[in-house]
C-alpha positions in Angstrom: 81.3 149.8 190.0 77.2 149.7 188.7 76.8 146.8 191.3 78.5 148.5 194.7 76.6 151.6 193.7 72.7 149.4 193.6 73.5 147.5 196.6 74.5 150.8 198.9 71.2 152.3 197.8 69.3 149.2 198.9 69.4 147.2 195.8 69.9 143.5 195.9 71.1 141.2 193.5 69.2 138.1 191.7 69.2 136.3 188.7 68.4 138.1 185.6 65.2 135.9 185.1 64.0 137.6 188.4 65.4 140.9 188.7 63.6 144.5 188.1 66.2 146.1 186.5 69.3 144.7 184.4 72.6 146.5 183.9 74.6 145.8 180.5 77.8 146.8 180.1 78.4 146.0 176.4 81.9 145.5 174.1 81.8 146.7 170.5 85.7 146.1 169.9 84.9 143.1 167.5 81.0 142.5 165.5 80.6 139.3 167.0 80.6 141.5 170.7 77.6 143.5 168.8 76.2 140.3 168.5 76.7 138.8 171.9 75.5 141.8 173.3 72.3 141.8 171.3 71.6 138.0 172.1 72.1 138.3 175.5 69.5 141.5 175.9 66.8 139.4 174.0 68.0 136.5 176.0 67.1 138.3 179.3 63.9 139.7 177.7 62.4 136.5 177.0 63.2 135.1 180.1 61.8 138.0 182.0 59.1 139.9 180.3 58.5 142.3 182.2 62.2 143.2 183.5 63.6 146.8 182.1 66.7 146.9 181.0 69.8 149.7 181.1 72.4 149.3 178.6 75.9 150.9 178.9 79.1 150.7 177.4 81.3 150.6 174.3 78.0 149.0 172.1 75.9 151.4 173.2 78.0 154.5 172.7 78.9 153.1 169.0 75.3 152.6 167.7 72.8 153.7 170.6 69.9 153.4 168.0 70.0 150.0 167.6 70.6 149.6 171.2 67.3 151.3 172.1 65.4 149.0 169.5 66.3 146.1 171.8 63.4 144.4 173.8 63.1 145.6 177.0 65.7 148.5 177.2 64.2 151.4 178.6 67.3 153.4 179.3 71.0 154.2 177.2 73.6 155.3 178.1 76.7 156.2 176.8 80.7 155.7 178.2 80.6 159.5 179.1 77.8 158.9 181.6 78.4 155.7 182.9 79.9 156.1 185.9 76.7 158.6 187.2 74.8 155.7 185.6 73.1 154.9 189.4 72.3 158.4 190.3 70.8 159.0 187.2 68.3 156.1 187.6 68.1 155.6 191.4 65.1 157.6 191.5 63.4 156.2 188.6 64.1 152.2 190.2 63.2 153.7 193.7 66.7 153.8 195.0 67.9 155.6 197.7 70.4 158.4 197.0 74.3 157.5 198.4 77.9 158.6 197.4 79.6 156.1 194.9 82.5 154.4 194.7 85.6 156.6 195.2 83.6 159.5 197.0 83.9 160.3 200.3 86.3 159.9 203.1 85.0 156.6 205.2 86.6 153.5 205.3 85.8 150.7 202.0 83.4 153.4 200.9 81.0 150.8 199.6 83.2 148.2 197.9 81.5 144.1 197.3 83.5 142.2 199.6 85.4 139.2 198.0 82.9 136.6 196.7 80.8 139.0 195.8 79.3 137.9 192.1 81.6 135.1 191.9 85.1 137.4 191.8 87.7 136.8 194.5 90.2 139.6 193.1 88.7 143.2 192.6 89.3 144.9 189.4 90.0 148.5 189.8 90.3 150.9 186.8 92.6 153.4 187.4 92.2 155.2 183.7 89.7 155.1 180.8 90.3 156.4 177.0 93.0 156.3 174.5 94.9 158.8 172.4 96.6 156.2 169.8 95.1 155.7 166.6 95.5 151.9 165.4 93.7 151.8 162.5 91.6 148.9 163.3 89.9 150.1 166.5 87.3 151.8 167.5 87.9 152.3 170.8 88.8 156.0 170.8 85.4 157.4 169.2 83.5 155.5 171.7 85.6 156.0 175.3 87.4 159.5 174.4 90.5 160.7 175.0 93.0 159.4 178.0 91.3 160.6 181.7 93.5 158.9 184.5 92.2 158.8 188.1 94.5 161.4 190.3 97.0 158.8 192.2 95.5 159.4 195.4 92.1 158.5 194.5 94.2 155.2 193.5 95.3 154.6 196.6 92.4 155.8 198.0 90.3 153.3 196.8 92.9 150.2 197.1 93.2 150.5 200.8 89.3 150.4 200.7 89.3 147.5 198.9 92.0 146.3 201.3 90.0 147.0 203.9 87.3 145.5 202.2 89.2 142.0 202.3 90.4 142.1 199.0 94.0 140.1 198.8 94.4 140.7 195.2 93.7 143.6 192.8 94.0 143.9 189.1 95.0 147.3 187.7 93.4 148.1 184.6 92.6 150.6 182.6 91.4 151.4 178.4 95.3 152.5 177.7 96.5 151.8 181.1 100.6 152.3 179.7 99.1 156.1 179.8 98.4 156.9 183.5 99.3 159.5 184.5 100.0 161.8 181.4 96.9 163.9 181.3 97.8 164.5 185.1 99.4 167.5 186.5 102.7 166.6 188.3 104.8 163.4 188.1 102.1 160.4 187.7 102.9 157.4 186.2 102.5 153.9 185.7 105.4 153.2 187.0 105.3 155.9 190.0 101.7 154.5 190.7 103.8 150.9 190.6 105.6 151.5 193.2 103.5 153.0 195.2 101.4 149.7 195.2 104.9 148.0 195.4 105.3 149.4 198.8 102.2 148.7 200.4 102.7 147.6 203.7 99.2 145.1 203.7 99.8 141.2 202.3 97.6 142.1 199.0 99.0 141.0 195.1 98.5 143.5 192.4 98.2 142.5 189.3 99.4 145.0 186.1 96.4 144.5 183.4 97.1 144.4 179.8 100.0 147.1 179.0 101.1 148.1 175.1 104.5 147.3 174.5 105.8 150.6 173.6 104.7 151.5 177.5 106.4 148.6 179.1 109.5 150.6 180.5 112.9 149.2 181.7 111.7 150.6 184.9 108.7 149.1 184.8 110.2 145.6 184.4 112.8 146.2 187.2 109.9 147.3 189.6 108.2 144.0 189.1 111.1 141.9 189.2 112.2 143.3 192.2 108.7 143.4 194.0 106.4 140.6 196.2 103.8 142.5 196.0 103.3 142.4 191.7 102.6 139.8 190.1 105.0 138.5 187.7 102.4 138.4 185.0 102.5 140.7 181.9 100.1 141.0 179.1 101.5 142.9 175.7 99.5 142.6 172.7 101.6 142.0 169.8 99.1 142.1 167.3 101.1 140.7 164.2 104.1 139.3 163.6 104.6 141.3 160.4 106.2 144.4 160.4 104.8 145.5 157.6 101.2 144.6 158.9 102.2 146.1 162.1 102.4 149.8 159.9 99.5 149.0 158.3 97.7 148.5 161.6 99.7 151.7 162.9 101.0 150.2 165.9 104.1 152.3 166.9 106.3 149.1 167.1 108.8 146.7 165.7 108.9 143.0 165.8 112.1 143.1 166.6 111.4 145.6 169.5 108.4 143.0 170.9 111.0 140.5 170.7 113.9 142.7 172.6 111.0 143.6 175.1 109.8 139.8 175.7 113.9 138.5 176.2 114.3 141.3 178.7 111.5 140.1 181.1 112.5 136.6 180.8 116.1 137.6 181.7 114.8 138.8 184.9 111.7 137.0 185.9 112.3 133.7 184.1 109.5 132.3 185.3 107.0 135.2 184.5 104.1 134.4 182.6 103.9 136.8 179.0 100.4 136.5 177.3 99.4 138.1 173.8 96.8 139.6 171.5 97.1 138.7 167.9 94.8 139.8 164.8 94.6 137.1 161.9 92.9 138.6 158.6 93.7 141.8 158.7 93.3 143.8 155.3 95.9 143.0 153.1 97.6 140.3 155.3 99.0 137.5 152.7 100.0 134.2 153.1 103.6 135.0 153.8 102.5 137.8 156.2 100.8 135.3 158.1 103.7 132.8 157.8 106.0 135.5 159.5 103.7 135.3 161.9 103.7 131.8 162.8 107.5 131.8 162.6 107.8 134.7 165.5 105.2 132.8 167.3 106.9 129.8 167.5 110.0 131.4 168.6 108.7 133.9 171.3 108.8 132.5 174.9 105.3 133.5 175.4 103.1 131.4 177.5 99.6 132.3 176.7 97.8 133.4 173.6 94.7 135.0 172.7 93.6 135.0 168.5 90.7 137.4 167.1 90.0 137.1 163.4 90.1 140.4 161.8 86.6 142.1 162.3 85.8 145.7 160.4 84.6 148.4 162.7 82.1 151.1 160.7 84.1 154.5 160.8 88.0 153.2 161.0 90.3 153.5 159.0 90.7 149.7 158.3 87.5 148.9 157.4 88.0 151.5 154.6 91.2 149.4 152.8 90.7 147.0 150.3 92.5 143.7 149.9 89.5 142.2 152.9 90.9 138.5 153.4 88.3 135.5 152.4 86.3 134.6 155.6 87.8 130.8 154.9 91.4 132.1 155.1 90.7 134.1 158.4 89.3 131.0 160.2 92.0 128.6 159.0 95.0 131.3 160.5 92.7 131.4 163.4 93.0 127.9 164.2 96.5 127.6 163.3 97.5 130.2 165.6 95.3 129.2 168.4 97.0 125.9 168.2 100.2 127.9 168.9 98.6 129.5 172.0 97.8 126.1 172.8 101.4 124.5 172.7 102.9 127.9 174.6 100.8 127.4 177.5 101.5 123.8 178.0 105.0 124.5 177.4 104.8 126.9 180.0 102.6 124.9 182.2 105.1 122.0 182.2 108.1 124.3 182.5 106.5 125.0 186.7 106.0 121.2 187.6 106.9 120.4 190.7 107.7 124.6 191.7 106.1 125.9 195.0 104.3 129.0 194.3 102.0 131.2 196.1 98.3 131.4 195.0 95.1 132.6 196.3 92.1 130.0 196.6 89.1 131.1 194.4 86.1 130.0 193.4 84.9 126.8 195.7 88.2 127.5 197.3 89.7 123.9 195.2 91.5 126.1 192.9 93.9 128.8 193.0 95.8 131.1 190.7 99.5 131.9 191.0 100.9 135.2 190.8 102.3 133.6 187.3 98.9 133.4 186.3 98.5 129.5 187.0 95.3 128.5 187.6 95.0 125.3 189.3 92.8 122.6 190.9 94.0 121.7 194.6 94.2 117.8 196.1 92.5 119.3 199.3 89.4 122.2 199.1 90.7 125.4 201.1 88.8 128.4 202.7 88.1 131.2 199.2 90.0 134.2 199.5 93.4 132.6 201.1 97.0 132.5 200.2 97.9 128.7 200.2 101.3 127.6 199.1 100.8 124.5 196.7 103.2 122.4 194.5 102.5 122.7 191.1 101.7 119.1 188.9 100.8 117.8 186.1 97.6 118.6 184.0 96.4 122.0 186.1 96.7 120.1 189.4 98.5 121.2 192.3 99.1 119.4 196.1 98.8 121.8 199.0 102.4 122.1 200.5 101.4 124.5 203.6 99.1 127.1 204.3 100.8 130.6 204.7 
């Protein structure tokens, strides 16, 4: 956490157009994240001339040359130092020295308190790195192998952030399915599951995106029988194609995405199941893409997430031949987004008039629903809350009573 770190050494935060020093934490999974990235360091630089600039991240591991050539950036640094990112430069910004997040023994440590940057939920990484090899992705070159945080720094830090005020906390992580495997013992995903599941504080956690081969039986059943996780999954199916999925290397069938997604519905029926697919991957025909579109339209998912195929220097994928013509890429793109967009209002429509549970964010005139509902109250309540509203039409919901 590059911002609790500044701020316990006496750093405060400001606008970018104002600040001394800006911290980028760049993506490189697609090339128009290379491109954001860039824009938004020139961006900065031209509004602040004279600000210097620290890049980190997934970008500036992959290609720290052209990082450096940036305007302004006067420091890279790559995913292997990021999280000493702070000590390295506190002396150099005229910081103070201090321990970091997840050192020490005192209460919160020095988490942000809810609000903080505009979150209301804290994301905590519990694991970095990834030991598959999908033949698309880059990831693995630039964050390493899979490093999990010991389970008792886990709980370590979530009853800081609990104590922090924090009433809902996403866990996340590179290949978060993995926890736990390059740990001595008996850590797991689903051991560090229930741990959270037992936690005797009224806090949500929220299981970040999970590959499908790593969603366990157990896993499911510790969810569905839980209040205190969310009944929210996220499993990237990537294609709907089996044979794209071999081509892609992704150690699944459709037919075992489509036994996994019929499971969780059987027990949490109202569970909300999002998705990641690729459109114009090498190779991928017509009829690939109409397999596609046909498991789509069948799959009780409720959300949906669509990146056109984007080749990655040094993977496998952007080695193969058969590249599919930009035009065809952003025509499955919009067909499939269209999808997305019919799931979630079929979903949406499916928890009309349903009382849920939800914590107030932003303004406090909206909240999100364990189910992963976000919407915009009748009446503005205090941020950071758990308000029990009745769900309505068009993202609306009427406050029922305040718990």
């Amino acid at each position: 956490m590059i911002e609790a770190d500044m701020r316990v050494r006496g750093a405060t935060a400001t606008s970018s157009d104002r600040a001394d020093v800006v911290f980028v934490n760049t993506c490189s999974v697609t090339a128009s994240a290379d491109q954001g990235a860039r824009q938004m360091i020139r961006r900065i630089a031209r509004s602040n001339p004279a600000v210097r600039i620290v890049v980190t991240g997934c970008y500036a591991t992959r290609r720290p040359g052209e990082v450096a050539a940036l305007p302004n950036v006067v420091r890279v640094v790559d995913n292997a130092g990021k999280d000493a990112i702070v000590d390295v430069l506190a002396e150099d910004v005229g910081l103070s020295t201090a321990e970091r997040f997840g050192d020490g023994d005192g209460p919160c440590g020095h988490v942000l308190t809810p609000g903080t940057a505009g979150r209301t939920a804290l994301t905590l990484r519990v694991q970095t790195g990834c030991d598959e090899a999908c033949s698309y992705c880059i990831i693995p070159s630039t964050r390493g192998v899979g490093r999990s945080q010991p389970l008792e720094h886990v709980i370590r830090d979530v009853q800081r952030a609990v104590d922090a005020g924090y009433k809902e906390i996403a866990i996340t992580g590179v290949h978060l399915g993995s926890y736990g495997r390059d740990l001595a013992g008996s850590s797991s995903l689903a051991v560090l599951v229930q741990r959270l599941n037992d936690w005797p504080a009224d806090v949500l956690f929220r299981v970040s995106s999970l590959e499908p081969m790593d969603c366990s039986q157990e896993l499911i059943e510790a969810v569905a029988s839980s209040q205190r996780i969310a009944p929210h999954f996220h499993l990237p199916l990537q294609h709907g194609s089996d044979g794209m999925l071999r081509a892609m290397r992704r150690p699944y069938t459709v037919s075992y995405y489509r036994r996994l997604v019929d499971r969780i519905k059987t027990v949490l029926p109202h569970a909300s199941i999002g998705s990641d697919i690729i459109v114009g991957f090498p190779g991928e025909t017509a009829s690939h893409f109409a397999e596609m579109r046909k498991v789509l339209e069948q799959l009780p998912l409720t959300h949906l997430h669509v990146f056109p195929y984007s080749d990655r220097s040094g993977t496998d994928a952007s080695r193969l031949s058969q590249k599919v013509h930009g035009r065809d890429v952003r025509e499955r793109g919009r067909e499939a987004r269209a999808i997305g967009e019919l799931m979630s209002k079929k979903f949406r429509k499916s928890q009309v008039g349903r009382i849920l549970r939800g914590l107030s964010v932003d303004d406090g005139r909206s909240v999100v629903t364990g189910n992963y509902l976000k919407l915009r109250l009748d009446r503005q309540q205090q941020r950071n809350e758990w308000v029990s509203v009745r769900v309505e039409e068009d993202r609306k919901a009427t406050v029922s009573r305040d718990l």
